[in-house]
Every structure is written in structure tokens, then in C-alpha cells.
C-alpha positions in Angstrom: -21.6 13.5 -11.8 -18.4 13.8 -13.1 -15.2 11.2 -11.8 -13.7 14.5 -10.5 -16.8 15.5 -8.9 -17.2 11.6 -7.5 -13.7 11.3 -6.0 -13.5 15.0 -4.5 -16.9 14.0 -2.7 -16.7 12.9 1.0 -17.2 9.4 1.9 -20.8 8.8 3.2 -18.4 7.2 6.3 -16.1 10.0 6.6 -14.6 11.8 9.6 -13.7 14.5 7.9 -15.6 18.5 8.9 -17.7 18.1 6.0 -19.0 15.1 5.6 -21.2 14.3 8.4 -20.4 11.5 10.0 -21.7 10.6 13.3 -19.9 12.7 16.0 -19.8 9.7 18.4 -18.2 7.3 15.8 -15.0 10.1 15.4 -14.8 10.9 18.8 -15.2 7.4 20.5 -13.5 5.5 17.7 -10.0 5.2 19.3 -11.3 4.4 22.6 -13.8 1.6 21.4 -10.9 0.1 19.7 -8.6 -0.1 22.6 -11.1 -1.9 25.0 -12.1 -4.7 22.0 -8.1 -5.4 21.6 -7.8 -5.4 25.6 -10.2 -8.5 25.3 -9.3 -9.8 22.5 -5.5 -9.9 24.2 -6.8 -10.9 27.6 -8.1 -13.9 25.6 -5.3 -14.7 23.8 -3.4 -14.8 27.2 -4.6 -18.3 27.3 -3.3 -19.5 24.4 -0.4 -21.4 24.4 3.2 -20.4 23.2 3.4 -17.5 25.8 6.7 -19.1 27.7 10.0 -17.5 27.2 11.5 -20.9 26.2 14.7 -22.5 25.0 15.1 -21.4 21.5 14.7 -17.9 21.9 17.8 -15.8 21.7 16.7 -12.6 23.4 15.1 -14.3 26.6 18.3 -16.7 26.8 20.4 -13.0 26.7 17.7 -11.1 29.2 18.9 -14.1 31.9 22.2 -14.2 31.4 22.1 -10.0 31.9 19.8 -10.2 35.3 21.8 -13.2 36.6 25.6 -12.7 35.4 25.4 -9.2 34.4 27.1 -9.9 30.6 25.2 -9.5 28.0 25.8 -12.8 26.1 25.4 -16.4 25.8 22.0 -16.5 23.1 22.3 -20.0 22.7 21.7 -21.6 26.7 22.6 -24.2 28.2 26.0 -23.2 25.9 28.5 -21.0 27.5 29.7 -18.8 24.2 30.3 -15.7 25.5 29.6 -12.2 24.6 26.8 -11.5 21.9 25.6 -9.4 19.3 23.0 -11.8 18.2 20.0 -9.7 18.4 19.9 -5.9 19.6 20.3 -4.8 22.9 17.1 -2.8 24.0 14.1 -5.7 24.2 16.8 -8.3 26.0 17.8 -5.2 29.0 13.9 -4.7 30.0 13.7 -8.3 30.0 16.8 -8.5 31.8 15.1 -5.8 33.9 12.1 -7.1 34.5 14.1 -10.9 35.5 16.0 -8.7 38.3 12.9 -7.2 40.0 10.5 -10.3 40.0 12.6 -13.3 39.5 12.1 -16.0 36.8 8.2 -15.9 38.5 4.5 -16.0 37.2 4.5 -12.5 38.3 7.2 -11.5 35.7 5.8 -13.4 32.8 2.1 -11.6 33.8 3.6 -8.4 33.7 5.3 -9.1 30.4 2.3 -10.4 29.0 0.4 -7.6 30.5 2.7 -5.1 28.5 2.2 -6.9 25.7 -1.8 -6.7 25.9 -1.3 -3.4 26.4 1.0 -2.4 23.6 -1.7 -4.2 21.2 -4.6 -2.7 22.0 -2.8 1.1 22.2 -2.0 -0.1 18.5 -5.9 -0.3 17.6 -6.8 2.8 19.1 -3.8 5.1 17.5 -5.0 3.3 13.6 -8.0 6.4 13.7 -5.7 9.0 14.4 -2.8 7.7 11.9 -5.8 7.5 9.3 -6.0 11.3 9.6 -2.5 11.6 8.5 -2.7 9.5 6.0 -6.0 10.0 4.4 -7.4 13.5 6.3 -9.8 10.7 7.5 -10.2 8.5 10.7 -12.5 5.8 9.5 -10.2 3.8 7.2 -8.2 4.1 10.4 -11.5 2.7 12.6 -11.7 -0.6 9.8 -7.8 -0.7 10.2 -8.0 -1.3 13.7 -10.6 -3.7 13.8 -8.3 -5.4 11.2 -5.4 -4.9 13.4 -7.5 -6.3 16.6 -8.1 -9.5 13.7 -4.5 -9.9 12.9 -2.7 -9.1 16.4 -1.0 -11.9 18.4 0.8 -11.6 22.0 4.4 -12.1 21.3 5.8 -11.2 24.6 9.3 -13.5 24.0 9.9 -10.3 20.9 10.0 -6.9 20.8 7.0 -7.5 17.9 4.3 -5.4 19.7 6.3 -3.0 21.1 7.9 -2.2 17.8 5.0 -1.5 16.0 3.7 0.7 18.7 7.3 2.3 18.2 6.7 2.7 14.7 3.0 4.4 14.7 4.4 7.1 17.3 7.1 8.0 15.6 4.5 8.7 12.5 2.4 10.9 14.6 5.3 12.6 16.1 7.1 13.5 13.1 3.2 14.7 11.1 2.9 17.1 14.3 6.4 18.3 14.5 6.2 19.2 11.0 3.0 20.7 10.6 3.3 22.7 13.9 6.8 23.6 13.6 6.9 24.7 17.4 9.9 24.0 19.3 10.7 22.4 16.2 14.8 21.4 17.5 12.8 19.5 20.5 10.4 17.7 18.4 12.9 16.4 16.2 15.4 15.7 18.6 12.5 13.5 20.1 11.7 11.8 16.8 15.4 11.3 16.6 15.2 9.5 19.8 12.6 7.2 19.4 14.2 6.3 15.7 17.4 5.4 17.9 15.6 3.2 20.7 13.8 1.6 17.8 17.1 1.1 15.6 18.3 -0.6 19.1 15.3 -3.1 19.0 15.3 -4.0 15.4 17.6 -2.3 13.3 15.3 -3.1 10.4 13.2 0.0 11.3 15.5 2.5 9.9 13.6 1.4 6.7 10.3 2.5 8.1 11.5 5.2 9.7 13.6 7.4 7.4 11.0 7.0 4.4 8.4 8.4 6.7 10.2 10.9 7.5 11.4 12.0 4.2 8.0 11.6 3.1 6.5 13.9 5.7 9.2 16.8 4.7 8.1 15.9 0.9 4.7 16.1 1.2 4.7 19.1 3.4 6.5 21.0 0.9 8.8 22.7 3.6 11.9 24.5 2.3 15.2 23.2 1.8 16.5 24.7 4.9 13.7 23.7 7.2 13.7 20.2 5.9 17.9 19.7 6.1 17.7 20.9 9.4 15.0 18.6 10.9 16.4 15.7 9.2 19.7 16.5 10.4 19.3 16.9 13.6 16.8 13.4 13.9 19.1 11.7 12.1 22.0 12.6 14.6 20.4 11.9 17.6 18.9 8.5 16.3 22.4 8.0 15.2 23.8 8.9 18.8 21.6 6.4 20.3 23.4 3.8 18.7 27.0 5.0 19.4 27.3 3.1 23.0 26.2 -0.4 21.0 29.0 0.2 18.5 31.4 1.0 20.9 31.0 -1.8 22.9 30.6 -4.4 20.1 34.2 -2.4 18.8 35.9 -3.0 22.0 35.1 -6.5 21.9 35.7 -7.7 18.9 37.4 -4.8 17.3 35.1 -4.7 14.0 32.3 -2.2 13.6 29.3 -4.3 14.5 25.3 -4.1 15.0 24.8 -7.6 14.6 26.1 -11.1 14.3 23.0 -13.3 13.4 23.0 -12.6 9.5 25.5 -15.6 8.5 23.7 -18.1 11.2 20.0 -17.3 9.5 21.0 -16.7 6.0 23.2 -20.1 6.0 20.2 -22.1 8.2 18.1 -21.1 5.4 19.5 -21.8 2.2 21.5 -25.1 2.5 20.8 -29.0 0.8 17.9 -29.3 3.4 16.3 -26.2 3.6 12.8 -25.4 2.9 10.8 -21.6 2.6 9.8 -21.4 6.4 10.8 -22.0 9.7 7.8 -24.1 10.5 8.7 -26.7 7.8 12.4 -26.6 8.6 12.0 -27.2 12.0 9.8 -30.3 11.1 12.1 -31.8 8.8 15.0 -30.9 11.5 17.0 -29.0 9.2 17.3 -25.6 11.2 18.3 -27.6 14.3 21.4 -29.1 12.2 22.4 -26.1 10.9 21.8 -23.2 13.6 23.1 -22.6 16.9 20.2 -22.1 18.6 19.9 -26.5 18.7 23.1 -27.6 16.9 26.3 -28.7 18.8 28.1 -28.8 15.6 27.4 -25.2 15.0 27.6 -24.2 18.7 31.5 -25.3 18.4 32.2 -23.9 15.7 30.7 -20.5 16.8 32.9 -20.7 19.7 36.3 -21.8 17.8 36.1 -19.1 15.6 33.9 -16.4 17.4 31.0 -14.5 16.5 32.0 -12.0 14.1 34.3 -14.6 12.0 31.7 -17.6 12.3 28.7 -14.9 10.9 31.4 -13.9 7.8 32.1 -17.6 7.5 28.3 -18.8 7.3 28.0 -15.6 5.1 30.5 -16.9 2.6 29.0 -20.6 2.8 26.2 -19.6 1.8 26.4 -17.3 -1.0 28.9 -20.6 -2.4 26.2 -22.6 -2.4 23.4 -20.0 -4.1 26.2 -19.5 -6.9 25.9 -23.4 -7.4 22.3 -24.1 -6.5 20.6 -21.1 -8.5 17.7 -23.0 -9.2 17.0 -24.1 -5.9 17.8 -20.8 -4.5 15.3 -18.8 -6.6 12.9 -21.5 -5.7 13.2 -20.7 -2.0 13.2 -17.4 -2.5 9.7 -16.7 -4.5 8.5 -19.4 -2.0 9.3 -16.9 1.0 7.8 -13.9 -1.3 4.8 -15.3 -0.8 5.0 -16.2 2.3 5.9 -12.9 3.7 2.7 -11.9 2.4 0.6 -14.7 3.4 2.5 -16.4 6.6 1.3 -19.7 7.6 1.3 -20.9 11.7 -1.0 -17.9 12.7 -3.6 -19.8 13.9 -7.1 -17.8 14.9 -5.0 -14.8 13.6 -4.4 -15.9 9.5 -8.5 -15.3 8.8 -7.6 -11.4 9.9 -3.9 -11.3 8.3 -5.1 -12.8 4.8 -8.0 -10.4 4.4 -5.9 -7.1 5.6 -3.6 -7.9 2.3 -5.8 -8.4 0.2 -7.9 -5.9 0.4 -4.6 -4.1 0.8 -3.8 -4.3 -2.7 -7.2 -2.8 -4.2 -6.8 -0.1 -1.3 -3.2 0.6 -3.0 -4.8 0.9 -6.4 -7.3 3.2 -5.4 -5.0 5.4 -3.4 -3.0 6.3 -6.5 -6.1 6.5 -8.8 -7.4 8.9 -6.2 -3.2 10.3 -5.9 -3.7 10.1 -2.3 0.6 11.2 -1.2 1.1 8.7 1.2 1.0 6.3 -2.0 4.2 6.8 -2.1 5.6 5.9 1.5 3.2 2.4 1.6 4.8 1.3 -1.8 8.6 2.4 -0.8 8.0 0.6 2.5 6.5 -2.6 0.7 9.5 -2.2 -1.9 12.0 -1.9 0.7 11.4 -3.6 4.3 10.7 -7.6 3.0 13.7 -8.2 0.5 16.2 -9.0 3.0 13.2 -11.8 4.4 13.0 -12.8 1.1 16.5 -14.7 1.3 15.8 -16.0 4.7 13.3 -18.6 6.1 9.9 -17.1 6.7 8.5 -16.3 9.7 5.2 -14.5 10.7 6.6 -12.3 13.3 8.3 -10.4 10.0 5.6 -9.0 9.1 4.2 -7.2 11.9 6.5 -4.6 11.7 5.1 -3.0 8.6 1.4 -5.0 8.7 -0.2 -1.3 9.6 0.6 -0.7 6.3 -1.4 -2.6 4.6 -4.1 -2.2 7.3 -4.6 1.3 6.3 -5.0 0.7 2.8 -7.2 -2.1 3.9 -9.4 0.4 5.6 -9.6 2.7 2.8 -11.0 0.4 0.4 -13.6 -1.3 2.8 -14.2 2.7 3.2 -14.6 3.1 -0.7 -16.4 -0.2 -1.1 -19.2 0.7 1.7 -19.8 4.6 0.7 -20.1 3.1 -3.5 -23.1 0.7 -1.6 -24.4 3.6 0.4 -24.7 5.3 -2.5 -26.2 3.4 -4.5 -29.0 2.2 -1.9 -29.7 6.6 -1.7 -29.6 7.2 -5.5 -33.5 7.7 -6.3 -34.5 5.0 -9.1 -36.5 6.7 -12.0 -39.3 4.7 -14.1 -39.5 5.7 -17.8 -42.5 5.7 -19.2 
């Protein structure tokens, strides 16, 4: 058999019309994966670390909101006023959720609830984002149970609810594309969920708009069709965000999204600082040198104000890379890594670890095999972790683009298991 012959033939696990798979695996796939991550999340509900506790800025906000009605004061007990800390979405359906049930056990089973929930829809959409990706649900099936592996409840961030975010969007944008039916609706609706999502981590926008270029791309629409679309997402994501701006312009007349750049970036790179948040916090240098546990920094965030303090920390801290190069660099490649391969997982890391690395012989087989989507996954993985390259590390960083290497993941334990299959089928001939 030829190598053309051997990578146009289906995989003896496909999903795909032709290759014979078994009909229950494709068709009950998504479903079996959503009730294995229910349990997996029901157990993890029992872990600790599911409080919304001091140190975190968007459950701090969320109380403030239900209780005063501002939306401000990240750093409690301290009074510093309005904030543009973190975006506004995940702190208002705390805040929501605060008003209706109180500060209660209710509340925080609800939230954790959500957050079970969110997870396990994760799983069970992997199959059907597989299709898109590959024409194939099973790397999607592995991906999942990778995903199920890797998850962790998060409920104090928007983590979970962000990824879900993400994968939707995805499968909106492939069928709006590919149908083009009611095509200004569809997009507008893409557009929507790109603006919710910009207003729960901006970051997204770096997911988002190379999927979506991607998709026109690889469809090979016209020009007109695909200036159109991405027009008229674009707009309405953009729109989304126009009430934030305005609000944030009216306060402190600048054009802001966010304030917490200087605070993270100077907490991170300073005499004392080391590659993750973990080891900082044991050595006690992110609590001299961030709000969130400093008095020091807590007055001078309220003598000068957010916007000034961020631009302030923002200019300490580039003086000190220009004179500490070494160290900088240091830090830097440290947190590479780490991105990749976080540390304070727990149960989770055995899952994390083996969805990247078999992530990167799934990403050298996609473009021997010049699967498209090779392109997205290595534009996202270019793009989305430089700016948590130059900031202490952090597992939650990851989860936002993890699915991406899950899939790639899935396609090589795909590869890896058919190349076996075939090999135990291929008829062994004795010469004479």
C-alpha cells in the first residue's frame, strides 16, 4: 500500500460513513461522556478549594454588586472604589446569584452545580467538535475522556464557563458557514456570544477571531460572503462591549477594558519574584507586592487610582526588565514551560500532562496528513500564551485553549490504536 493509499484510508476507529465503526459508539458517544464528567464533577465537589474566599477579585466584586449595588472594591475588606479589575460578566451572575440566595450553602451549590454542569457539557460537545475538525468524532470521544482527566471545578472563575463559551462558538460559526441559512442571524449570534465572551475574558478575542477567520478560509467562501459575515460578527461582538467602555470612560475618562495588567505584570517580575503563583505566594512575595494582600499597595492604588496606579506598575516594571534582563528571561522560559506543564493540579496533572504530550505528535501528524485546522491549533498555540509568558503562572491559564490540544491528543491515540489494529489484522505469511 502506498503512504497516499495508507493516510486516505479510514481509521479502523472512525466515525466517519465509510469506515464502519460501531453505530452505538458515534451515536451514544456524546452522551456517555456527559454522564462520566457529571460523576467525575460530583466527586470533585468534595474537594477542597471550592469557597469563594478572600483573594479572589471577581467574588470580592459579585458582593460588593449584590450588597451596594457598585461594581467595585476587588480587594475586600479595602474600600477602593470603582473597578475595572477583572471583566464585568462572571462578577454580575455572581452578583446575581448573591441577591437571590444570600451568601448561603444554597448559592455556593448552585454555583458549583453550574460548574459540574458546564464541565461535563464540555465532554460531551469534544465528539461533535471532532467532526469539524477532523470529519471524525472519535478523536473527539478520546478528547473528552482526556478532558473528563484534566477538568477541575473552578466555580470562584469564569474557567468552565469560558471554555464551554469557546466550543459553542466553534460549532456555531462551522454551521453558520456551511449552511449559510439566515446567514445575517447566525452571525449576528456568533457575534454575540464573541461579545459575552470578550466581557468574561477579554483574552478570547484570540480564540475567537482565528476560528473564525479560519472557518471562512477553509470553506473557501467568496470575498463578499466572507467580508460580510465577519463584518457583521465582528460588529455585534464589538457592540457588546460598548456599555463596559462607556462606563469605564465616564469614570475615569481613559478608554479602558481593564486595570489589572500593571498589578500582575509588576507582582511578577520584581527582586523577589519567582515563575508561579504557587511559589510566590510561599515565599510571600505576591502578597508584598499586589493588592489583593498588600497594604502598601492597597494605598497606593487608592492615592493614585486605578488607571494611573496600573500605568505606574506598568512603567516599574518594564524599568526593572531593562535592568534585570537576565533574570527576566529566566522567569520568562520558566513560565513557558509552565504554561504547558502547570504544577498545583493535584488528581488533575496525570490527565493535563498526557493531553500535551500526546498533543504534540497529534500536531505532527495533522500536518503530515495536511489536516486545515493545522493551522488554527498552531495560530492559537502561537498566539493565546505569550502574554502569560511575562506573568506568574497559573493553571487556570490554560483551560481556556486546553481543548486544543485535547483534540490533537485524540487524533493521535486515534492514529496510534488503528496502526495496532492493523497490524494485529495484517495476515502473517511463512516463506518457505
Amino acid at each position: 500500500m502506498s503512504a497516499t493509499e495508507e493516510l486516505a484510508r479510514p481509521s479502523l476507529l472512525s466515525c466517519a460513513p465509510t469506515a464502519g465503526a460501531h453505530p452505538w459508539i458515534c451515536g451514544h458517544a456524546a452522551l456517555l461522556l456527559f454522564v462520566l464528567a457529571l460523576i467525575a464533577g460530583g466527586r470533585q465537589v468534595f474537594l477542597p478549594g471550592m469557597a469563594l474566599g478572600h483573594g479572589n477579585e471577581m467574588a470580592a466584586i459579585a458582593r460588593n454588586l449584590a450588597e451596594q449595588g457598585t461594581y467595585g472594591n476587588p480587594f475586600a475588606p479595602a474600600i477602593t472604589g470603582p473597578t475595572a479589575v477583572v471583566p464585568p460578566l462572571y462578577p454580575f451572575l455572581l452578583a446575581v446569584l448573591i441577591k437571590i440566595f444570600g451568601q448561603s450553602q444554597l448559592c455556593a451549590f448552585i454555583l458549583i452545580s453550574a460548574t459540574v454542569l458546564a464541565n461535563a457539557l464540555i465532554a460531551a460537545l469534544m465528539p461533535r467538535l471532532s467532526t469539524r475538525f477532523f470529519g471524525d468524532a472519535i478523536p473527539g470521544v478520546f478528547a473528552g475522556v482526556l478532558w473528563i482527566l484534566s477538568m477541575r471545578l473552578l466555580p470562584q472563575w469564569d474557567v468552565s464557563y469560558t471554555v464551554l463559551g469557546l466550543i459553542v462558538f466553534c460549532l456555531i460559526t462551522a454551521y453558520s458557514v456551511e449552511r449559510r441559512r439566515s446567514i445575517r442571524l447566525w452571525a449576528a449570534a456568533a457575534g454575540l456570544l464573541a461579545g459575552l465572551l470578550s466581557l468574561m475574558n477579554p483574552a478570547t478575542v484570540l480564540i475567537s477571531i482565528p476560528w473564525m477567520a479560519f472557518e471562512l478560509w477553509s470553506r473557501r467562501v467568496s470575498f463578499q460572503f466572507a467580508s460580510g459575515y465577519a463584518s457583521l460578527l465582528i460588529m455585534t461582538a464589538v457592540l457588546c462591549n460598548v456599555p463596559w467602555m462607556v462606563r469605564n470612560y465616564r469614570i475615569w475618562h481613559a478608554p479602558v477594558l481593564r486595570t489589572n495588567f500593571g498589578m500582575t505584570i509588576y507582582s511578577s517580575n520584581n527582586d523577589c519574584a519567582e515563575s508561579s503563583l504557587a511559589k510566590d505566594s510561599r515565599h510571600g512575595c505576591y502578597q508584598s507586592t499586589h493588592p489583593v494582600a498588600s497594604d502598601a499597595e492597597i494605598a497606593l492604588l487608592k492615592e493614585l487610582g486605578e488607571v494611573q496606579y496600573d500605568r505606574r506598575r506598568t512603567a516599574d516594571t518594564f524599568d526593572w526588565i531593562r535592568t534585570h534582563p537576565d533574570r527576566f528571561r529566566q522567569l520568562t522560559l520558566a513560565r513557558a514551560v509552565e504554561f504547558w506543564f502547570p504544577d498545583s493540579l493535584g488528581e488533575t496533572a496525570y490527565g493535563f500532562w498526557l493531553g500535551t504530550l500526546l498533543s504534540i505528535p497529534g500536531i505532527i501528524l495533522m500536518a503530515k496528513r495536511r489536516e486545515l485546522v493545522t493551522v488554527f491549533v498552531l495560530l492559537v498555540w502561537l498566539l493565546y500564551p505569550a502574554m502569560y509568558y511575562i506573568v506568574v503562572s497559573q493553571d487556570r491559564y490554560r483551560y481556556p485553549i486546553l481543548w486544543t490540544s485535547l483534540l490533537p491528543a485524540g487524533y493521535c491515540l486515534v492514529a496510534l490504536l488503528s496502526t495496532i489494529g492493523r497490524r494485529t489484522l495484517t495476515p502473517v505469511t511463512l516463506s518457505s
